[in-house]
N, C-alpha and C positions, 0 to 999 in steps of 0.2 A: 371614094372619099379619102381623102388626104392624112396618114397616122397625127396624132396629139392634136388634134382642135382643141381648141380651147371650150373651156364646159360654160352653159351658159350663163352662170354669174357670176362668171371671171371679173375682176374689176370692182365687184359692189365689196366694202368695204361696211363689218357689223361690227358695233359695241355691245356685246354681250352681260347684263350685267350677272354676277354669280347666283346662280338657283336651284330648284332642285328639278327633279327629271324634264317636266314641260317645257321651259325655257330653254335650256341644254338642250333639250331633241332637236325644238323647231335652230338653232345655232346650230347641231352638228350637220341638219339637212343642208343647212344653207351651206356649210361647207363643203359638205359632198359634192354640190353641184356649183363648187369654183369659188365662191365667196370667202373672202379673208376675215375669220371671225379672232376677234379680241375679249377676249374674257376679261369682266372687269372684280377683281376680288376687292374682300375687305383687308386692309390693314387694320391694327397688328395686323400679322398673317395668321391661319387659321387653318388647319389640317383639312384637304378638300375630300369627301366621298364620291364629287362629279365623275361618270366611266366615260360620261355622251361626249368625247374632248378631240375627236377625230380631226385633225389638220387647226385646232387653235391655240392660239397663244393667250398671254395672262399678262395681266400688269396689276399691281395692289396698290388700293387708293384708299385713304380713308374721306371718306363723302363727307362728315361731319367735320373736316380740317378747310378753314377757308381756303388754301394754297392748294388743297386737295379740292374741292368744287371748281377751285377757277382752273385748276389743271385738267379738268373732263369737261368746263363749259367751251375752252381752247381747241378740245378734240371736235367737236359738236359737230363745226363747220365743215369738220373734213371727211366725215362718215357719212354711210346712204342709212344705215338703219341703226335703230337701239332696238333689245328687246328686255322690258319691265317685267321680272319675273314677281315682284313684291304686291302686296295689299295694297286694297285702294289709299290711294291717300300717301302713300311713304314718300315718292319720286318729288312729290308737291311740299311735302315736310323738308326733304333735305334740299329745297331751292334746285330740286332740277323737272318743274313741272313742265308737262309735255309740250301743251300750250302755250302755256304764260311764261317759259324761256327756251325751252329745248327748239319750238318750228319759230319761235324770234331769229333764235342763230341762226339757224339752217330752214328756210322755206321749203327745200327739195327732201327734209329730214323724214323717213317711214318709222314712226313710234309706232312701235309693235308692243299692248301690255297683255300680258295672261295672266289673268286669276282662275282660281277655283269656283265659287261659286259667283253669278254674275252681282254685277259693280251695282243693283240697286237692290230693292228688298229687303227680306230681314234676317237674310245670311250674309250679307255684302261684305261686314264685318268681323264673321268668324273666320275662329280657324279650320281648316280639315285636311281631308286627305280624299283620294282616288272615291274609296266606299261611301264618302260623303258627298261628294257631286254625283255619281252614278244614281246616289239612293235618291234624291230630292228631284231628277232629273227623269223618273220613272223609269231608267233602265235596269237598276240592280232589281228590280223585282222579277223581274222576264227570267233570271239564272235560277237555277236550284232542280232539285225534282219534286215531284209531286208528294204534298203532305208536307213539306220538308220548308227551311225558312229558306231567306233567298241569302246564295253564295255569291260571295266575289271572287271573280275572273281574273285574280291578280291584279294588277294595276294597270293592265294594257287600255281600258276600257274608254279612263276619264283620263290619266296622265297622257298617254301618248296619241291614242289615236284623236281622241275629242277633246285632246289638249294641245300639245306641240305637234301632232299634224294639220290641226287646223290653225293654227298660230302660222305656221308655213306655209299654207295658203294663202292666207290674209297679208303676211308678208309680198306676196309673189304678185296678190291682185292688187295691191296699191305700190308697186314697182311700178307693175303693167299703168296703171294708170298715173303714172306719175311722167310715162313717156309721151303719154299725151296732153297732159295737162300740167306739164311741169313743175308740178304742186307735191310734194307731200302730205301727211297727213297720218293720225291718230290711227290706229289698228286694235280695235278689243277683242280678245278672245276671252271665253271662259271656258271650263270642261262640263258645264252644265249645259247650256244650252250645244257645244260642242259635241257630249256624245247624244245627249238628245237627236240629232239632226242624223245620228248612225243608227238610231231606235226608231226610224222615217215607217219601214216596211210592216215593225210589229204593231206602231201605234194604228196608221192605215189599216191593217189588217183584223183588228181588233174585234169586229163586228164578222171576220170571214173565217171559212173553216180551218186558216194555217193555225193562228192565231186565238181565235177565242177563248181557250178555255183554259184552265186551272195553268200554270207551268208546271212541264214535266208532261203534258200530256198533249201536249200537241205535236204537229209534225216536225217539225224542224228544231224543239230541245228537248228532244230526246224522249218523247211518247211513242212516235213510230216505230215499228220494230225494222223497219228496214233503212231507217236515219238515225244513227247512233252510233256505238263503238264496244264492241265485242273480245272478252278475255282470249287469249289460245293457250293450248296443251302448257305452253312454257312460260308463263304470266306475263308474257305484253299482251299486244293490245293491237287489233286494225280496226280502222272506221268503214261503214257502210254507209253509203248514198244514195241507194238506187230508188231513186225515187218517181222515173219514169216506169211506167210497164215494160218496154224495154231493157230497161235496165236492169229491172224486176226480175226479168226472167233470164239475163246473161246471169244474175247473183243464183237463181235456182239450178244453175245448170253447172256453174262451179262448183256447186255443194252437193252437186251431184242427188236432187233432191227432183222429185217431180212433182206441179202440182199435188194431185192426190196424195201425195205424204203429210201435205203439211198439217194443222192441226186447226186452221184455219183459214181466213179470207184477208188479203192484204186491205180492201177496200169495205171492210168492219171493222172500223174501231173496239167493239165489243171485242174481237180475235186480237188484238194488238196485243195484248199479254201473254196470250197462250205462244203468240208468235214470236214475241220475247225472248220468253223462256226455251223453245224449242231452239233457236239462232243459237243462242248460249251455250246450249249444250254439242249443236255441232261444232261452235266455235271451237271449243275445247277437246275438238278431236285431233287438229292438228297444230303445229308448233305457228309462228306466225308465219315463218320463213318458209313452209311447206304452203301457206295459203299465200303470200307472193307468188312464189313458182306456179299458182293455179290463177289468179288473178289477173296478174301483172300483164298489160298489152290486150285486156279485154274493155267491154264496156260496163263489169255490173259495177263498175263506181265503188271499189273494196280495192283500200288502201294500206300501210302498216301505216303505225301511231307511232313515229321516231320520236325519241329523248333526242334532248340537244346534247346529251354524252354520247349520242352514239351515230350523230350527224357530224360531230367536231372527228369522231373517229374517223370516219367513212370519207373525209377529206373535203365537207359540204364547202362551197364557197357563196358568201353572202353577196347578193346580186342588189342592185340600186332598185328601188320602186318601183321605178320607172326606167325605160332606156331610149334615151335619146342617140339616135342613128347617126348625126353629122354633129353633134356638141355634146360627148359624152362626158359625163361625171368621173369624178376621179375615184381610184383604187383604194381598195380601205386600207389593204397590207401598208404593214408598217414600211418606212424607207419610200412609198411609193407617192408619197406628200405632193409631188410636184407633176406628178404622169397621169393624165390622164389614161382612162381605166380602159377606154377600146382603141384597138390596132385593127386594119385592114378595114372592113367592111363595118366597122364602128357596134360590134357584138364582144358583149364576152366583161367581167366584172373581176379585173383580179384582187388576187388576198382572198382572206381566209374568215376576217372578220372575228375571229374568237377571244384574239390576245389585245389588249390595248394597255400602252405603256402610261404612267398616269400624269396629267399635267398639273403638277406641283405649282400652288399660286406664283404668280410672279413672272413665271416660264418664258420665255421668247417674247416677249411685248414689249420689250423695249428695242430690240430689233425692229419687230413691224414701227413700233414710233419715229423709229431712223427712217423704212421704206414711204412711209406715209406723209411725212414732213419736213425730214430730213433732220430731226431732234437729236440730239444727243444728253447723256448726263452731265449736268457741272455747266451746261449752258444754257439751254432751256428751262430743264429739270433738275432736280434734288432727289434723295431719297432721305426721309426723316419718318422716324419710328416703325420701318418698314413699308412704309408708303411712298409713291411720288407725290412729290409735289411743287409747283407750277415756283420758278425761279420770280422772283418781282423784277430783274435784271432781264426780264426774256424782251427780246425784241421779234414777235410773232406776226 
């Protein structure tokens, strides 16, 4: 294969409107893998938090200025996708409904919206956050341990993965079918039904021995003593997986344990505590780095539990989801904006991923407006009160 192909959403061309993490994610995916994404902010200007800003630019509009509407209904035609980060209802308030004007302009147009909770019912109209989709969605109760209330998992659960990674799907399968049917079309995501569909195996499961019973006590969060994660001599931390018998017995023979020590039966739950307790205290006989050197290049499933401070150390480099062999994705590292990210045999994810420089509203999008249409300021465009907005002089 041939160095720098081009990655495969070279070409599609996203308006982004400004949001907070879900929206941004599913935009920075699409940019990794080639897509030219345009952040749409608010004028005034407005101090941004956004980090997810990997390869986009920004333009500042104010949506409620009529010269500011007709200036992004003018963009409309010339983009493959939007993505509606806002509440049901807003896009439609400020005259740019998905429907009823955005697929008028543009027939071939992929309205991408993501909410929090889904667009009917009788949360449709609240506010929340990550812990409030998760929790309505019956995944936040699956976390925590046993006796104990249920913990949130950070934000990864509903924002990103049952959020802006499904948003990016949804994106991808009404592209795909937009090559067959040359049609656009409406894309709903929400993070409710979103990480629900990642909660598939516990809910299934529900009636089977992984699953049934209390959280915290079952196999797989964190009831088994041999699926969980163990203190050492030096206060980190490595994970245990052995969950086959196999594997079972590589973990007993690193710990230098033999059957008959243990203090009971891996296949008794009743033992599951005693066996616990016993792990713990071998744990803590050695530092973690002496149970790497015993582990490492075996099968009993015994890992270390890395901090991302000690990943950024060790010179981790952030690799793309997925790796596409003959249209790979481009390089996170900074400067590397325009390189696709594999050489030779199409392997390999450069950059480092840790540092990202921050795209102050505004930023390069009026360049891309130039690359897009060939716009410039003073003739198409204006800027008034920190915003563009759409010249009555424009001949488009």
């Amino acid at each position: 294969m041939a160095a720098h192909q081009q990655p495969p959403l070279a070409g599609i061309r996203v308006l982004e409107f400004a949001g907070l993490a879900p929206g941004p994610f599913a935009g920075m995916l699409l940019a990794d893998y080639g897509a030219t994404v345009l952040r749409l902010d608010r004028a005034p200007i407005q101090p941004s938090g956004d980090q997810l800003i990997r390869r986009k630019s920004s333009i500042c509009v104010n949506i409620k200025s009529p010269s500011g509407l007709a200036l992004i209904k003018k963009l409309i035609p010339h983009v493959d996708v939007v993505i509606d980060p806002f509440r049901p209802g807003v896009l439609e308030k400020a005259g740019l409904g998905p429907e009823e004007v955005l697929l008028k302009l543009n027939p071939k147009l992929v309205v991408s919206r993501m909410t929090g909770f889904r667009r009917d019912g009788k949360y449709s109209m609240m506010a929340g956050h990550d812990i409030n989709y998760i929790a309505v969605s019956g995944v936040l109760s699956l976390f925590g341990r046993k006796g104990e209330k249920p913990y949130p998992p950070g934000n990864l659960v509903g924002d990103f993965a049952g959020g802006g990674a499904m948003c990016f799907l949804g994106i991808l399968l009404a592209l795909f079918s937009r090559e067959k049917t040359g049609q656009g079309q409406v894309v709903e995501a929400n993070m409710v039904d979103g990480s629900a569909v990642l909660a598939t195996m516990p809910r299934l499961g529900l009636k089977t021995e992984v699953w049934k019973r209390e959280r915290g006590t079952n196999m797989l969060d964190g009831g088994a003593p041999f699926y969980g994660t163990y203190e050492t001599k030096d206060g980190k931390y490595v994970a245990v997986g052995a969950i086959e018998p196999q594997f079972y017995a590589a973990l007993l023979k690193g710990l230098s344990l033999p059957p008959s020590d243990l203090p009971g039966s891996r296949d008794n739950r009743a033992d599951w505590a005693k066996l616990t307790n016993f792990f713990t205290t071998v744990f803590k006989s050695k530092n973690r780095s002496e149970w790497e050197k015993i582990f490492d290049g075996t099968d009993a499933c015994v890992t270390p539990v890395f901090t991302h401070a000690e990943l950024e150390a060790q010179g981790f480099d952030q690799r793309p989801a997925v790796t596409l062999k003959s249209t790979p994705a481009y390089a996170i590292q900074e400067g590397e904006s325009d390189r696709p990210a594999a050489v030779g045999q199409g392997i390999g994810w450069e950059g480092s991923g840790w540092d990202q420089t921050p795209l102050e509203p505004g930023t390069g999008g009026e360049e891309v407006l130039g690359r897009w249409l060939g716009w410039s300021k003073g003739r198409q465009y204006d800027v008034e009160k920190e915003g563009l907005v759409l010249k009555d002089t424009a001949r488009l």
